[in-house]
C-alpha positions in Angstrom: 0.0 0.0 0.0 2.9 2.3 0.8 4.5 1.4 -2.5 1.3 2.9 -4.3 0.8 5.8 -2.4 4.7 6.4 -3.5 4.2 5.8 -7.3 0.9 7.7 -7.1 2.5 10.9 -5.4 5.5 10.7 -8.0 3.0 10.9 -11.1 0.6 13.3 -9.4 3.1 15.8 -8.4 4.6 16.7 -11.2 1.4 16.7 -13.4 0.0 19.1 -10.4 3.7 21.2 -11.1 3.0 21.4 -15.1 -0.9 22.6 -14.3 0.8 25.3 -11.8 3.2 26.5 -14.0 1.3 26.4 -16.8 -1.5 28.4 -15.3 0.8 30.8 -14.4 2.1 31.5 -17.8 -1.3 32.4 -19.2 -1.9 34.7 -16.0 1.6 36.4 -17.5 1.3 36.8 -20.5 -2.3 38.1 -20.7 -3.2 41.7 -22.4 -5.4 43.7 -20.2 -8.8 44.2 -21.5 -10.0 47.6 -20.4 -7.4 50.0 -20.0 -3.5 50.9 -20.3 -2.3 52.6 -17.8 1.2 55.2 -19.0 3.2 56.9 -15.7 4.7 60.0 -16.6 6.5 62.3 -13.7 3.3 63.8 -12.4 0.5 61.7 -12.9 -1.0 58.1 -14.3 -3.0 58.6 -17.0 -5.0 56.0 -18.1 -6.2 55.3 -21.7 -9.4 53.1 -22.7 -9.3 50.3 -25.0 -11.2 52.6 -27.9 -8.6 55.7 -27.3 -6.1 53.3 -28.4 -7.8 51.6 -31.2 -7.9 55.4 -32.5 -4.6 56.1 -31.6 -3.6 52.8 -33.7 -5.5 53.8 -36.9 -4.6 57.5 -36.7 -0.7 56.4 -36.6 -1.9 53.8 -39.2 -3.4 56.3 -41.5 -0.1 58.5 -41.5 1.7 55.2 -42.8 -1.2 54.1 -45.4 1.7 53.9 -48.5 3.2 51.2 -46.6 0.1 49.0 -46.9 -0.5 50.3 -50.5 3.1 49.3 -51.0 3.1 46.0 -49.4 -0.3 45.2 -51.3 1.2 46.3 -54.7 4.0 44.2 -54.5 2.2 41.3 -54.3 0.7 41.3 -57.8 2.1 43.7 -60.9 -1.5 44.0 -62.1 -1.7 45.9 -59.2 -2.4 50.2 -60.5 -4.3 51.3 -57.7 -5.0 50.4 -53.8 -8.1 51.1 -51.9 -8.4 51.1 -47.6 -11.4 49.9 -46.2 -10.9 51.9 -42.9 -14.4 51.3 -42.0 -13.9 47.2 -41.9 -10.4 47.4 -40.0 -10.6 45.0 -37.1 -8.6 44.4 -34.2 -7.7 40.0 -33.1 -5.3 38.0 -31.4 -4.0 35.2 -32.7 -6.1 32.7 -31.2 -5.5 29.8 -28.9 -1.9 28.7 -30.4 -0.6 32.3 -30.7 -2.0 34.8 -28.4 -0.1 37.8 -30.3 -2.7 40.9 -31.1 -3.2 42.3 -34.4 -4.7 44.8 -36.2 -6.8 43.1 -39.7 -6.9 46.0 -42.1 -9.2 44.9 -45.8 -9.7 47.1 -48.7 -9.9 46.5 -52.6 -7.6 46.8 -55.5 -7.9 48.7 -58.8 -11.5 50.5 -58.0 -12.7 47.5 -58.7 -15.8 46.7 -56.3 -15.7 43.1 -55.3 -11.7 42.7 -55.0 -10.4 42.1 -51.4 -7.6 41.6 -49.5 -6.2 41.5 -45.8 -3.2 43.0 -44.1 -2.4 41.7 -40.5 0.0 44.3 -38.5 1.2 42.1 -35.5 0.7 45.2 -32.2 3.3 45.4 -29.8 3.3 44.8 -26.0 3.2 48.7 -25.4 0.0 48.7 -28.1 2.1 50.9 -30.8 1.8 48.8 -34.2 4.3 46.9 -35.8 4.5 47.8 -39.4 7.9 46.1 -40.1 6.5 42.8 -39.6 3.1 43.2 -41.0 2.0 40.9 -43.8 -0.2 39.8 -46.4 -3.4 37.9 -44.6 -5.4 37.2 -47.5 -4.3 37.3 -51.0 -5.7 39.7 -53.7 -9.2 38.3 -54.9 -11.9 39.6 -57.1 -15.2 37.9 -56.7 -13.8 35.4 -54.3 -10.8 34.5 -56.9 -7.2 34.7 -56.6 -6.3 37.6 -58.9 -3.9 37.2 -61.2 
């Protein structure tokens, strides 16, 4: 009886450890949800989740020829580039990569039903990271790949 209370305490401990520590690398490395808070020498300002949503797209906006850009290169058909700023939506990852990012869609060559996606991967301090963005979904017109 001793013997199995031994063997059962060897292979529940360390399961119990890897539940532990695992629980406390999602506590972590969660985002807060409401607000950011920024210390500066006088006083803690706080920021909602919407202030900084604008902020995002308003420092976005300023560096629209970088999407055009990144969307042009991806087909040579490519004249003209179109922002949906309307549609932009913000997302994390999901379950297997909890990184944030902001999903911005628009069209191609005034042409009404072409699409396409850019994900731009946010930072830890919420300020975006254009270098690494990239092409979510490719070009389509009418739910076809363009070509």
């Amino acid at each position: 009886m001793k013997r199995q209370m031994e063997l059962f305490l060897i292979i529940l401990l360390p399961t119990l450890g890897l539940v532990f520590l695992g629980g406390k690398i999602m506590t972590l490395t969660k985002r807060p949800e409401q607000k950011v808070t920024a210390s500066s020498s006088k006083k803690v300002v706080q920021k909602t989740e919407e202030e900084i949503k604008k902020e995002q797209l308003d420092y976005l906006k300023e560096h629209e020829q970088e999407v055009v850009d990144l969307v042009k290169a991806q087909n040579s058909k490519v004249e003209s580039v179109q922002i949906d700023w309307d549609h932009t939506q913000w997302s994390d990852g999901g379950l297997t990569t909890p990184e944030y990012y902001m999903n911005v869609y628009g069209g191609i060559n005034n042409i009404e039903e072409s699409g396409w996606r850019v994900d731009i991967p946010i930072n830890e301090d919420n300020t975006l990271n254009l270098d690494e963005m990239y092409v979510g979904s490719d070009i389509n017109i009418g739910g076809r790949l363009f070509e």
